[in-house]
Structures are given as C-alpha cells and as structure tokens.
C-alpha positions in Angstrom: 0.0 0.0 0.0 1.4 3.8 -1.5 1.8 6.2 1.7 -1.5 8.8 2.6 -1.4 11.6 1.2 -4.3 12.9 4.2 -2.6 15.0 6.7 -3.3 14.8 10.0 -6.3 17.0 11.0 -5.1 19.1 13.7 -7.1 22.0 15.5 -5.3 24.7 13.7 -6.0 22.8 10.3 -9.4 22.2 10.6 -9.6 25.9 11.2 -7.9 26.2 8.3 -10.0 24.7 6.1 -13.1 26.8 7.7 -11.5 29.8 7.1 -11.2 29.0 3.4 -14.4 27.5 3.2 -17.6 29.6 1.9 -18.4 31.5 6.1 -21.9 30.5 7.4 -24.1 33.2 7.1 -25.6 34.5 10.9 -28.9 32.5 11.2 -26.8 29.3 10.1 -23.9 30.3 13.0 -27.0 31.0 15.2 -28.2 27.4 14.2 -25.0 25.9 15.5 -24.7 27.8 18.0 -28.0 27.1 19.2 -27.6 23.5 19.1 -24.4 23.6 21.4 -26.2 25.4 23.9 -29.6 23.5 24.2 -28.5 20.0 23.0 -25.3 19.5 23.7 -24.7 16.3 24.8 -25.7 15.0 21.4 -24.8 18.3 19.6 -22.3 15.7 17.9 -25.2 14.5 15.6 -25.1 17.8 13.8 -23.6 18.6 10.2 -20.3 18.7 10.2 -19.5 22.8 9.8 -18.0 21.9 6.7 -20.6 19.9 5.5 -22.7 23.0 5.3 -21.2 24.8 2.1 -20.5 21.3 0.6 -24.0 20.3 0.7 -25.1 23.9 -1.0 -22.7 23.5 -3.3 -23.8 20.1 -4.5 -27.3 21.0 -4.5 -26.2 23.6 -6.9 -23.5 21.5 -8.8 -26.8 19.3 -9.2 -29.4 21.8 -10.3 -31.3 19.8 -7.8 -34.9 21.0 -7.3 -36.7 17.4 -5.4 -34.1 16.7 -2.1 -34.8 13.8 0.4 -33.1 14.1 3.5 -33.1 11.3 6.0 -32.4 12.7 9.3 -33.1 16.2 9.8 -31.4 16.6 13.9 -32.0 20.5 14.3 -31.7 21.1 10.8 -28.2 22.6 9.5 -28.3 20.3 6.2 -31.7 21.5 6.0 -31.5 24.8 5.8 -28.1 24.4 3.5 -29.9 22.6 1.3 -32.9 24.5 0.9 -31.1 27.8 0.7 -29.4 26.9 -2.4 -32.4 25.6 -4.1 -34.1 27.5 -6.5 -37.2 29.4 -5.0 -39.8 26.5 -6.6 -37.5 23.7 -5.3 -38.0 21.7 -1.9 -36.3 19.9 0.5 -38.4 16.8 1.9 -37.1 16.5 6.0 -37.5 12.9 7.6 -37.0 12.7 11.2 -38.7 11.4 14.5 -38.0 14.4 16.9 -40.5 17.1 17.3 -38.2 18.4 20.0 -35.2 18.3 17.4 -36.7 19.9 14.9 -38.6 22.7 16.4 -34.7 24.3 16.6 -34.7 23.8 13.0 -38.3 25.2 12.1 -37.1 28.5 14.1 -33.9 29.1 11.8 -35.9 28.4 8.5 -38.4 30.5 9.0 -35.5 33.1 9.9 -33.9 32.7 7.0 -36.9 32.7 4.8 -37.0 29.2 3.4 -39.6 27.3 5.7 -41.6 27.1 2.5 -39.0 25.3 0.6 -38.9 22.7 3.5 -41.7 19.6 3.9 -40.7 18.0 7.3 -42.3 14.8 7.7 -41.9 13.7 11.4 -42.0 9.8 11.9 -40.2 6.5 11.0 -38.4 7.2 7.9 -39.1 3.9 6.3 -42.6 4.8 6.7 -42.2 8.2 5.4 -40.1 6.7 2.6 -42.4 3.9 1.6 -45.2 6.3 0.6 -43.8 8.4 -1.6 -44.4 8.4 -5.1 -42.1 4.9 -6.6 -41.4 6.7 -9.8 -38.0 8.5 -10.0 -38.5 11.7 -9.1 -35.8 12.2 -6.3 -32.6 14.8 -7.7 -30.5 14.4 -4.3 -30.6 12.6 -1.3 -28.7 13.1 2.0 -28.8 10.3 4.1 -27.7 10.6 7.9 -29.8 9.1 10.0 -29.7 5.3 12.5 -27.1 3.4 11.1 -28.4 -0.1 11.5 -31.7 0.9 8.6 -28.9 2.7 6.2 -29.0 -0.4 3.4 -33.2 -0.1 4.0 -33.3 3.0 2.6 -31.0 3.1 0.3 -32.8 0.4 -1.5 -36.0 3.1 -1.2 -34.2 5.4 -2.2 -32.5 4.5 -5.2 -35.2 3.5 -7.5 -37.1 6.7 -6.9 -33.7 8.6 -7.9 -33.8 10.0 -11.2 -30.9 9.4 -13.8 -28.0 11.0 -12.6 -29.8 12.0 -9.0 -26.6 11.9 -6.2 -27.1 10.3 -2.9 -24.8 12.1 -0.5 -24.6 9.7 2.5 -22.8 10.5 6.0 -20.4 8.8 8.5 -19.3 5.7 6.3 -15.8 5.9 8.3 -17.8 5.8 11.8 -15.6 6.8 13.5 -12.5 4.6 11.6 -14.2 1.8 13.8 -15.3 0.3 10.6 -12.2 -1.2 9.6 -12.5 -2.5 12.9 -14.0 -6.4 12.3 -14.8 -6.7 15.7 -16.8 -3.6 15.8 -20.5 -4.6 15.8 -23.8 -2.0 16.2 -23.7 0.8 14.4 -19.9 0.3 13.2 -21.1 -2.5 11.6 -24.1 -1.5 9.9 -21.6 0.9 8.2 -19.4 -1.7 7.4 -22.4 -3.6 5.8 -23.8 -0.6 4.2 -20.1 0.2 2.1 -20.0 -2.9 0.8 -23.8 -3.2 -0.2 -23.1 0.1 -2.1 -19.7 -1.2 -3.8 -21.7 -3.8 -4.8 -24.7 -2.3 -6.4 -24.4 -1.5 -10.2 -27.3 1.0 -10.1 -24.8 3.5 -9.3 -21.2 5.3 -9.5 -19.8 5.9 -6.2 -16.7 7.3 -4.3 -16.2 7.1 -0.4 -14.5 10.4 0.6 -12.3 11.3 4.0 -14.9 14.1 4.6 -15.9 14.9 8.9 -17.0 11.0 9.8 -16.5 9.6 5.8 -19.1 10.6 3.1 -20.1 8.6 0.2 -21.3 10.1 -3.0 -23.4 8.3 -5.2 -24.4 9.1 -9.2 -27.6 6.9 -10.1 -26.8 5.5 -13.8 
C-alpha cells in the first residue's frame, strides 16, 4: 500500500479549512450555536460545519430542485440545502423528533425558506415507503440510525432519477469500521459500504470528509 497523502487533522487545520471555506451566514452560525447550547450532549449529531457549504454547493452543482433528506437533527443540512435551491425547489425533511426539529423550524423560517422545506416527522421507512415509486428524487442526504442505512438506500434509489446523487454521512464511523470486531452501528456501516460497492445502479466514491461521506451518481 502507497503512503496517505491525508494530513493529520489538527485543531489549527481544521480551522484552516473553515476559514477557506464559503463563512456561514448568521442565522446558520446562530443554528449551530443554538444546538451547542440547548442539545449538547448530542450536539455531535449535527452537520459537520464543513458539510454546510458542501451540501449547498452540491445542490447547486446538481441543479437539484426534489431533495430527500433522511435525518433532519436541528436542521443545519436542512436549511443548507434549501437555501441553495431555487425558489420553486424543496427539500423533503424525515426525522422522528418534534423536540429536534422545532430548533430547525425557528432558523428556516429566519432565513426565509420554511416554505421550501416539507418535514415529515415519523419512522423514515414509513415516510419513505409512501412516496411516489417513480424516479422523481434529484439528491438525497442520508444521515440518519445506522443499523436501517442499506433499508433506505434500497428506497431510495429507485425513486432517484438518472444522474440523481445520494450524499450519504459517517461511512468511516468513526474509523471503527475497519474494525471487524466492531459490531452495532460500526457495523451496519461496514455492511452498508459494501452493499453500495456492490450495487451497479450507481457510481460511487467514499470520501475522507468529517466521519467519511459517500457520493453516489444513479446511472
């Protein structure tokens, strides 16, 4: 095996890259912010910061205008999403937390795109199984319970149109998924990379990005 070319990720370079990525704008800081204060022993399940400008930029990269997300948490890859969509586009929010959310309802409203989002509060699966089974879907970002990742992918993907991406988050889980002897959630990841290698619906590439992000091109 070649050496790594990933430097380590130290404080002062992860700062680095923030500083040279596009700045949050103040009701997206307020969002973080926000999520520190009241939640913040799981304030770890938001969007990476980084993730933020990455997931607008795809959505524009994309021309996306129909987004499923699976997992809302208070709603940072929400609002990033839905503020890069066109004004006609929308951004379809599956999560189980009312108390979750409500942080996220208070920050899209602020920043003017609550219309652009459909939140659908309940089990995902559910919420996934009764949409339309045509291919409809432009982008998908998945980041929700591990263990039901390969159950909605295999929603998901057939109601992706040509050329739709899935954007999918923490398929490095921590690195534990190299770990063999890592089970729960570690292994549902582990399970989920390789149903996705395997599947030749789509083109896809596994990225060092916050916890590991896979991005997949339906064919």
């Amino acid at each position: 095996m070649y050496e790594t070319k990933n430097p380590q990720l130290t404080p002062e370079l992860y700062a680095y890259v923030l500083e040279h990525n596009p700045p949050l704008d103040p009701v997206r800081r307020e969002l973080v912010d926000t999520t520190h204060r009241a939640l913040a022993e799981v304030a770890g399940l938001q969007t990476a910061e980084e993730q933020s400008p990455l997931l607008a930029f795809l959505v524009r990269l994309t021309g996306a205008r129909r987004i499923v997300e699976v997992g809302t948490f208070t709603g940072l890859s929400t609002l990033s999403m839905a503020q890069a969509l066109p004004a006609d586009g929308q951004v379809v929010a599956c999560d189980v937390s009312e108390e979750w959310t409500a942080i996220g309802r208070e920050a899209w409203a602020k920043a003017g795109v609550a219309d652009r989002i459909d939140l659908r509060l309940g089990p995902a699966l559910d919420t996934l199984r009764a949409m339309p089974t045509d291919p409809w879907i432009d982008l998908v970002f998945l980041d929700a319970d591990k263990e039901n990742y390969v159950a909605y992918w295999e929603e998901l993907v057939p109601r992706m149109r040509p050329g739709g991406l899935l954007v999918v988050d923490n398929t490095l889980f921590h690195g534990l998924v190299v770990d063999p002897a890592a089970g729960g959630s570690a292994g549902a990841i582990r399970r989920f990379n390789d149903h996705v290698r395997a599947d030749d619906r789509v083109d896809d590439v596994l990225l060092t990005v916050a916890d590991g992000l896979t991005l997949a091109r339906v064919r």
